[in-house]
DSSP file (Angstrom, degrees, kcal/mol; ACC not computed):
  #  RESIDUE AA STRUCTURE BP1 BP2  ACC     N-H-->O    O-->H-N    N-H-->O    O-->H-N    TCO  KAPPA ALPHA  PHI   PSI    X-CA   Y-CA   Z-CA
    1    1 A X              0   0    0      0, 0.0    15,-0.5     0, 0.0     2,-0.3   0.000 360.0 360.0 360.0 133.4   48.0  116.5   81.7
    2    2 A X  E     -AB  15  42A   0     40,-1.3    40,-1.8    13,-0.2     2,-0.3  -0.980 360.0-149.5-150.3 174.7   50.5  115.6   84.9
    3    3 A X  E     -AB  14  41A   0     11,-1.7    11,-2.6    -2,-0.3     2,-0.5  -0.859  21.0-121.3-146.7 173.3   53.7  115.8   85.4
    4    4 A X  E     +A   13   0A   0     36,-1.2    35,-3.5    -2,-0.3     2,-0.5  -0.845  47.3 164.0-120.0  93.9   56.4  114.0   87.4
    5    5 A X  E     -AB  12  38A   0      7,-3.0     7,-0.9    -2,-0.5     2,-0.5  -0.740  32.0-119.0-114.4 170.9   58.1  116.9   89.9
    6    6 A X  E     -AB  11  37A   0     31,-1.5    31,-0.6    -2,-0.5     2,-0.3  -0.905  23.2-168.0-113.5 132.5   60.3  116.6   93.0
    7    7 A X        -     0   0    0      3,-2.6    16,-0.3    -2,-0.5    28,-0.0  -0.991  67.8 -27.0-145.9 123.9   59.4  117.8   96.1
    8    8 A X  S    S-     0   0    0     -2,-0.3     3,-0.1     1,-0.2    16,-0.0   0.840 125.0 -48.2   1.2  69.4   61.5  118.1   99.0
    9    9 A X  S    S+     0   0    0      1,-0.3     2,-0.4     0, 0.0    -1,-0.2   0.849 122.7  92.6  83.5  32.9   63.9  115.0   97.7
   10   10 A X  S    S-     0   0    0     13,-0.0    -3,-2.6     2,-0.0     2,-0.4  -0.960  76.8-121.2-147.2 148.1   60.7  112.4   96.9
   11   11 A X  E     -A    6   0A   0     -2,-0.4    -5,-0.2    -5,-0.2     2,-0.2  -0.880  28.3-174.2 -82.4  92.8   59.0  112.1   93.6
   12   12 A X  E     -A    5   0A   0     -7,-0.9    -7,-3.0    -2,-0.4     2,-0.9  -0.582  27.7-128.7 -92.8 141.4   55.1  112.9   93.4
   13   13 A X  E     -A    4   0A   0     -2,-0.2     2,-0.7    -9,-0.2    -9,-0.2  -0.729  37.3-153.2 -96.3 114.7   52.8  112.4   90.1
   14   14 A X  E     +A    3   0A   0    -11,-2.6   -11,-1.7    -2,-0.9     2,-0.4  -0.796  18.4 179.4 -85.3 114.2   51.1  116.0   89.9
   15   15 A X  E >   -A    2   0A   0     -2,-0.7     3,-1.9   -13,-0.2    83,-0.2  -0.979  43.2-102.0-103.9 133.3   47.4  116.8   88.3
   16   16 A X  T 3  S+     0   0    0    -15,-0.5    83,-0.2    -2,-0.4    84,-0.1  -0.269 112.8  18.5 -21.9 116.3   45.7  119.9   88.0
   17   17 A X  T 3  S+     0   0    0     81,-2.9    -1,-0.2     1,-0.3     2,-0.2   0.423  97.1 125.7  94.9  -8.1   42.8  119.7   91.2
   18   18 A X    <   -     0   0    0     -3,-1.9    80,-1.2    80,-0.2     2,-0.5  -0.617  52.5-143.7 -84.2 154.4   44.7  116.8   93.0
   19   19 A X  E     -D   97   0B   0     78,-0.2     2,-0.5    -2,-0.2    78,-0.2  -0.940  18.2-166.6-128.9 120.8   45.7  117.1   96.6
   20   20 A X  E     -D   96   0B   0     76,-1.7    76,-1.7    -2,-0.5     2,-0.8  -0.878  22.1-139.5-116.9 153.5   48.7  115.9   98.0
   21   21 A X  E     +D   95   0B   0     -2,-0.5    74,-0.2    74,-0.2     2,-0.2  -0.879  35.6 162.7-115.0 125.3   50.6  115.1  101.3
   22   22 A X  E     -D   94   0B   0     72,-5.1    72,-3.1    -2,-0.8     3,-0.1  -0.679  45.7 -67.9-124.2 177.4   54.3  116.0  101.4
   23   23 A X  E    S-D   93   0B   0    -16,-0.3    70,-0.2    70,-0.2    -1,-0.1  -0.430  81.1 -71.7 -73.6 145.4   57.1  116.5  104.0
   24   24 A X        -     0   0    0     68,-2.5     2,-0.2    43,-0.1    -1,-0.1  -0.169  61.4-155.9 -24.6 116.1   56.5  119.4  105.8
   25   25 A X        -     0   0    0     -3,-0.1     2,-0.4     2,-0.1    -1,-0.0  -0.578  26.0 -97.5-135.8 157.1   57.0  122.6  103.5
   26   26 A X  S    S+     0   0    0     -2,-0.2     2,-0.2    68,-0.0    -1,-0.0  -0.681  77.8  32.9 -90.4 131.2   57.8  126.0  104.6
   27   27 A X  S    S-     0   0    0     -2,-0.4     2,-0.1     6,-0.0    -2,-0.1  -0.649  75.4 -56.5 121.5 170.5   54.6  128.7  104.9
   28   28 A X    >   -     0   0    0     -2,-0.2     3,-0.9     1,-0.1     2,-0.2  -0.249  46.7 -75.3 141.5 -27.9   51.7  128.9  105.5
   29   29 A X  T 3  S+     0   0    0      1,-0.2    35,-0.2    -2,-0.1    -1,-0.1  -0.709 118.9  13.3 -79.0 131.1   48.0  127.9  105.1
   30   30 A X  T 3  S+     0   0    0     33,-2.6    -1,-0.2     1,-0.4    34,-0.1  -0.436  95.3 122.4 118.4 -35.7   46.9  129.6  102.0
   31   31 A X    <   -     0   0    0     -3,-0.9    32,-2.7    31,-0.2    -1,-0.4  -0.297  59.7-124.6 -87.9 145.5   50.4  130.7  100.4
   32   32 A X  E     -E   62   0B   0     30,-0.2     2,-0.2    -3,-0.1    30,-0.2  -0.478  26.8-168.0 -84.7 149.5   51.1  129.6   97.2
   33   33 A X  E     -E   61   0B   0     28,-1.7    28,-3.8    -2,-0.2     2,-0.4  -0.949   4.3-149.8-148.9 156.6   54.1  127.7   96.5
   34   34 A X  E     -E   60   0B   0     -2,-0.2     2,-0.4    26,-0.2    26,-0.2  -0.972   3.5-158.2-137.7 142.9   56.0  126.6   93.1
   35   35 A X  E     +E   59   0B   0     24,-4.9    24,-1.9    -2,-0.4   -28,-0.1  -0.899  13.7 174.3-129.1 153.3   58.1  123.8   92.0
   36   36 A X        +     0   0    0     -2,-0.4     2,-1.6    22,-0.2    21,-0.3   0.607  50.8  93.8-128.1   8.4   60.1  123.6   89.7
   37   37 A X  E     +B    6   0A   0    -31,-0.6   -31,-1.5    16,-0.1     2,-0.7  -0.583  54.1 169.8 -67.6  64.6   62.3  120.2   89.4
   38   38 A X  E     -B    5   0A   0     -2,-1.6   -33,-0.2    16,-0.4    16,-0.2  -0.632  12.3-178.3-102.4 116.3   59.6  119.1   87.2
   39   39 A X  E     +     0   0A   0    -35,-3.5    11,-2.0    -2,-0.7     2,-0.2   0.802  63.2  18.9-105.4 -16.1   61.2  115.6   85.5
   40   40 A X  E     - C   0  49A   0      9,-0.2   -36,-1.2   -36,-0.1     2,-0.5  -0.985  63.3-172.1-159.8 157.0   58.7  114.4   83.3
   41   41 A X  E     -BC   3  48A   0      7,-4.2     7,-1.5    -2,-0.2     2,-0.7  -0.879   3.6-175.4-142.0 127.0   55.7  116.1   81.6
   42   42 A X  E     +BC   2  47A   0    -40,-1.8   -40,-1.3    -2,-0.5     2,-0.3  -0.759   7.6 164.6-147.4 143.3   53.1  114.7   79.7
   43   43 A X  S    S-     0   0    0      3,-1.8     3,-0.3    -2,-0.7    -2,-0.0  -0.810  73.4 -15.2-154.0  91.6   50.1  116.2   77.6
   44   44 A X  S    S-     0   0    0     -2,-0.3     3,-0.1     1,-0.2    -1,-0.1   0.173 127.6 -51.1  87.0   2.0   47.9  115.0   75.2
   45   45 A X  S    S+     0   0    0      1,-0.2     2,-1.1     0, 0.0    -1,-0.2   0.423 108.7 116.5 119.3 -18.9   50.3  111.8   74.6
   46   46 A X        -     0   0    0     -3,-0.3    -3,-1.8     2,-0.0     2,-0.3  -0.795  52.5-156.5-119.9 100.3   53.4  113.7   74.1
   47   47 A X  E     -C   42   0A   0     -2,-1.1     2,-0.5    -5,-0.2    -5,-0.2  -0.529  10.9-161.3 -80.8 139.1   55.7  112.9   76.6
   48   48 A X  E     -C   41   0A   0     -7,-1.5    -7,-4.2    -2,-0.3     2,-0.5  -0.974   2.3-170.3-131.8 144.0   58.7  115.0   77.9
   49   49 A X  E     -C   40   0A   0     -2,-0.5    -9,-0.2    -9,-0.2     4,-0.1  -0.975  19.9-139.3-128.4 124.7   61.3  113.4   79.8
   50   50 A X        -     0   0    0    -11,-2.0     4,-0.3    -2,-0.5     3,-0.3  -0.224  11.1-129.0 -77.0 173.8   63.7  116.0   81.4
   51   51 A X  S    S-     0   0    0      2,-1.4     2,-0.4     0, 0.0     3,-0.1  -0.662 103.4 -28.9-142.8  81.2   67.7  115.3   81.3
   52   52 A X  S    S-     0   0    0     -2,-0.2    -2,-0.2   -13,-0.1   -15,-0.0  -0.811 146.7  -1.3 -55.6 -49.7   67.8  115.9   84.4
   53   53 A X  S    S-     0   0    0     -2,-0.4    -2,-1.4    -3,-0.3     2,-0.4   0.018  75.1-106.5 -83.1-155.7   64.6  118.6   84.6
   54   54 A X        -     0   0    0     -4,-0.3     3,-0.5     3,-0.2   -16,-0.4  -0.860  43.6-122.5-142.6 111.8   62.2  119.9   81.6
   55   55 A X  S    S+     0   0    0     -2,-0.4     3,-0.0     1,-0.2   -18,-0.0  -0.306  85.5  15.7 -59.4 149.7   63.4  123.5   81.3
   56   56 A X  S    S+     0   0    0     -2,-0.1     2,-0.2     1,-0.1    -1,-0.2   0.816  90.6 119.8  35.9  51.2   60.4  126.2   81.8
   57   57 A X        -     0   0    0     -3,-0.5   -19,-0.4   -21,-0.3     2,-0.2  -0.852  37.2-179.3-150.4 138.1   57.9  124.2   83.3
   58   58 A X        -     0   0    0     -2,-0.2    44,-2.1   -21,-0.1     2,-0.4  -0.831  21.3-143.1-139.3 142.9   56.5  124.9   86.7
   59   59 A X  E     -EF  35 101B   0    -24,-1.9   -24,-4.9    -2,-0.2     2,-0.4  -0.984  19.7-160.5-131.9 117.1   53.8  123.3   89.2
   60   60 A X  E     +EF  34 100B   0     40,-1.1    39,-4.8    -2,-0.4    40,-1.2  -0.820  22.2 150.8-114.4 130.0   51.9  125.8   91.1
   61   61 A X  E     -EF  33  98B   0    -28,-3.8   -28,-1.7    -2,-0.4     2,-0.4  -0.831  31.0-128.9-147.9-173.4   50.0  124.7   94.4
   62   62 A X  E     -EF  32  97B   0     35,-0.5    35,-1.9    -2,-0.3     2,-0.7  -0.977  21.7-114.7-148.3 122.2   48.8  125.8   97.5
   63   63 A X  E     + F   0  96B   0    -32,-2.7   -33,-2.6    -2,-0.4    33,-0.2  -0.555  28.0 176.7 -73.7 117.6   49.1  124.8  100.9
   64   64 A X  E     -     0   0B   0     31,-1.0     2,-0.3    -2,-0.7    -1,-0.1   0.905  59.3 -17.8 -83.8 -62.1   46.0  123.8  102.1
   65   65 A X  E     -     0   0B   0     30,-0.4    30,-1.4   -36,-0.1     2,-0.4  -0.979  48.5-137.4-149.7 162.7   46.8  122.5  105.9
   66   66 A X  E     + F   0  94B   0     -2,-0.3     2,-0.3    28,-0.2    28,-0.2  -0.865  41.4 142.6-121.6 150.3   49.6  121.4  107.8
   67   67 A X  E     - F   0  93B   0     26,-1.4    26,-2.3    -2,-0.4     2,-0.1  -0.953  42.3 -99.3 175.4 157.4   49.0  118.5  109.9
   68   68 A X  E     - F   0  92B   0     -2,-0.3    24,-0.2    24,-0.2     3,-0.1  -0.699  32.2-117.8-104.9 147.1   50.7  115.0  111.4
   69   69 A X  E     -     0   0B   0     22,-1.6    -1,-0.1    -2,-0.1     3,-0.1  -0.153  47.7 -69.1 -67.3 175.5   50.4  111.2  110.2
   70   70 A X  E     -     0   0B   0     20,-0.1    21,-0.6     1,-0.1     2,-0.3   0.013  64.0 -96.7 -51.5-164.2   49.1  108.4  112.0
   71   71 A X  E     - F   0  90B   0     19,-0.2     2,-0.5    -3,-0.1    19,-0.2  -0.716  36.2-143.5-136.8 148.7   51.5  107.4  114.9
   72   72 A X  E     - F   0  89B   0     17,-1.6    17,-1.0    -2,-0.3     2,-0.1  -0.986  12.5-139.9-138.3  93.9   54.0  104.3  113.5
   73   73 A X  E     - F   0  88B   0     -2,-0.5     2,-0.5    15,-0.2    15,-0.2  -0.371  15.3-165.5 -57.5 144.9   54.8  101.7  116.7
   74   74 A X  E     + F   0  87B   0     13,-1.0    13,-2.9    -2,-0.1     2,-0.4  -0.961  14.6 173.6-136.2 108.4   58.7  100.6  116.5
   75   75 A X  E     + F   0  86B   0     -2,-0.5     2,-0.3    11,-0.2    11,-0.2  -0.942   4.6 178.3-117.8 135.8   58.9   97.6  118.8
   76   76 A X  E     + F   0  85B   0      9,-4.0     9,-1.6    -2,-0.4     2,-0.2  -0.986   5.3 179.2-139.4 168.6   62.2   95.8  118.8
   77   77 A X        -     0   0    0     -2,-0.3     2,-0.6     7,-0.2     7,-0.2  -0.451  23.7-153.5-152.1  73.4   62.9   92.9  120.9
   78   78 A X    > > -     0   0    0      5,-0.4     3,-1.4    -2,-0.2     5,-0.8  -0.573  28.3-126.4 -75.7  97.7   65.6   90.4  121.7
   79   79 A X  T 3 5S-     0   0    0     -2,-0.6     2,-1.1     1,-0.3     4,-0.1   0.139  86.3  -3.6 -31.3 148.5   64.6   86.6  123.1
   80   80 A X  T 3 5S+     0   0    0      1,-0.2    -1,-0.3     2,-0.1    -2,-0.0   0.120 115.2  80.6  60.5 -12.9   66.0   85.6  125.9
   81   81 A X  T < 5S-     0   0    0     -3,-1.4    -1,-0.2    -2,-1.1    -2,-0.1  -0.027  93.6-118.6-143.1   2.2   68.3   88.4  126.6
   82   82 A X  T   5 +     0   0    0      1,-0.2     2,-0.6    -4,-0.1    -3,-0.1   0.681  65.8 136.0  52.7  13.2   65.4   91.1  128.4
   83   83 A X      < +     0   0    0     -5,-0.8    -5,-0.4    -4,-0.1     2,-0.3  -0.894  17.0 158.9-100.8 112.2   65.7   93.8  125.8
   84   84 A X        -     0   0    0     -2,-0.6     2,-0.3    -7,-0.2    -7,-0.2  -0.979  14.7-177.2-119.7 130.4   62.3   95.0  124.9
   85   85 A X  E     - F   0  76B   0     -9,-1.6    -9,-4.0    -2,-0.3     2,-0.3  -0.956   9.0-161.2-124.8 141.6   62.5   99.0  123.2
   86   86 A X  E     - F   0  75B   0     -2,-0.3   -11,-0.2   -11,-0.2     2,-0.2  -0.965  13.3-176.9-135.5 119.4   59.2  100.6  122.4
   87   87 A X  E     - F   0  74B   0    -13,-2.9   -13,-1.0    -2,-0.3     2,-0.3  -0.706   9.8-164.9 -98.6 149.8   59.3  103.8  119.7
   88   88 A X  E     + F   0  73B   0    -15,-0.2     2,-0.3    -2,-0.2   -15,-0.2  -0.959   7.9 176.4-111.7 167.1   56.8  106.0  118.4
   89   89 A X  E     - F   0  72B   0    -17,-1.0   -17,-1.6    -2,-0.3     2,-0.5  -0.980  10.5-172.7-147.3 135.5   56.8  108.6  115.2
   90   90 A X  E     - F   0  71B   0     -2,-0.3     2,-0.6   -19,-0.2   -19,-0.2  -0.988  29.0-133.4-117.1 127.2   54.1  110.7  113.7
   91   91 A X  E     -     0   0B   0    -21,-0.6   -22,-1.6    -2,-0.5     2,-0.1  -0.834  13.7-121.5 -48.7  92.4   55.4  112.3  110.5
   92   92 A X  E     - F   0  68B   0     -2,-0.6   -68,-2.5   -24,-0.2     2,-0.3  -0.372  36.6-171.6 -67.4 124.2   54.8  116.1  109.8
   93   93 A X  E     -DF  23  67B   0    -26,-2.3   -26,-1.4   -70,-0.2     2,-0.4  -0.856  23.7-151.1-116.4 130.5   52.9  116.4  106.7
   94   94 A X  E     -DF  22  66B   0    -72,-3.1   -72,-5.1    -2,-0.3     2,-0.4  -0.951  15.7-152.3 -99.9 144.6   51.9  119.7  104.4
   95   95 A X  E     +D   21   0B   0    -30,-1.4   -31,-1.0    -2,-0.4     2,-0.5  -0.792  28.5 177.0 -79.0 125.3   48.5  118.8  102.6
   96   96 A X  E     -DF  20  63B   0    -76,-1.7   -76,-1.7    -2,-0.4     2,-0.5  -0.963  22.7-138.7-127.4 168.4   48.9  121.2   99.1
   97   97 A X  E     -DF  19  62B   0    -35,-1.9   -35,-0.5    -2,-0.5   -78,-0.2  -0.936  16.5-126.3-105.9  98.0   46.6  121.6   96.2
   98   98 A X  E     + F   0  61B   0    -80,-1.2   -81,-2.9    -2,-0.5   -37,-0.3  -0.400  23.5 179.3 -50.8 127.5   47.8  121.8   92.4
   99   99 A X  E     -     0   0B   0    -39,-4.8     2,-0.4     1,-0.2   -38,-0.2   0.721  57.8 -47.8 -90.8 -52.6   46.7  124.5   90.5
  100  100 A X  E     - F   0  60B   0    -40,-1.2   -40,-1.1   -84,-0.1     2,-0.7  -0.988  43.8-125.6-172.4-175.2   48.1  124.0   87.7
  101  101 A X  E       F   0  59B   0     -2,-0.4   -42,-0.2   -42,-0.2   -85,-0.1  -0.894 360.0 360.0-148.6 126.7   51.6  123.1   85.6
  102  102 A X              0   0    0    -44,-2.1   -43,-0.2    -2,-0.7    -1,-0.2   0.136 360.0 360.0-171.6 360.0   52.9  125.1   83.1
């Protein structure tokens, strides 16, 4: 069984025992969290496609760690003209665990 939920504004394919990295989420390490924008659901074969959501169905996790991506270089450069800019970004990421969806 997995289901298709939204999580803060991005869409992630959820499974029971699967671990994901999302935008930073509020809590945390250990507290359980639930979502419930759940958009598609599917279980044995029998798909449910929400209009927008799937009333009464819920994805239960757990935050596991909080923690930053790799670092993402932004170079930009214009020929001739002496404009070099040099950027960096690390993301803030929550690691969570799915527990289960119902």
């Amino acid at each position: 069984m997995y289901a298709i939920v939204e999580i803060a504004g991005q869409q992630f394919k959820a499974e029971a025992g699967k671990k994901l990295y999302v935008h930073r989420l509020e809590g945390n390490e250990g507290d359980a969290v639930s979502f419930d924008r759940v958009l598609l659901t599917e279980a044995d074969g029998a798909v449910k496609v929400g209009t927008p959501i799937v009333a009464g169905v819920k994805v239960n996790a757990k935050i596991v760690a909080h923690l930053k991506d790799d670092k993402v270089i932004i170079y930009k450069k214009k020929r001739r003209k002496t404009y070099e800019k040099t950027q960096g970004h690390r993301q803030y990421l929550t690691q969570i665990a799915i527990e289960s969806i119902g």
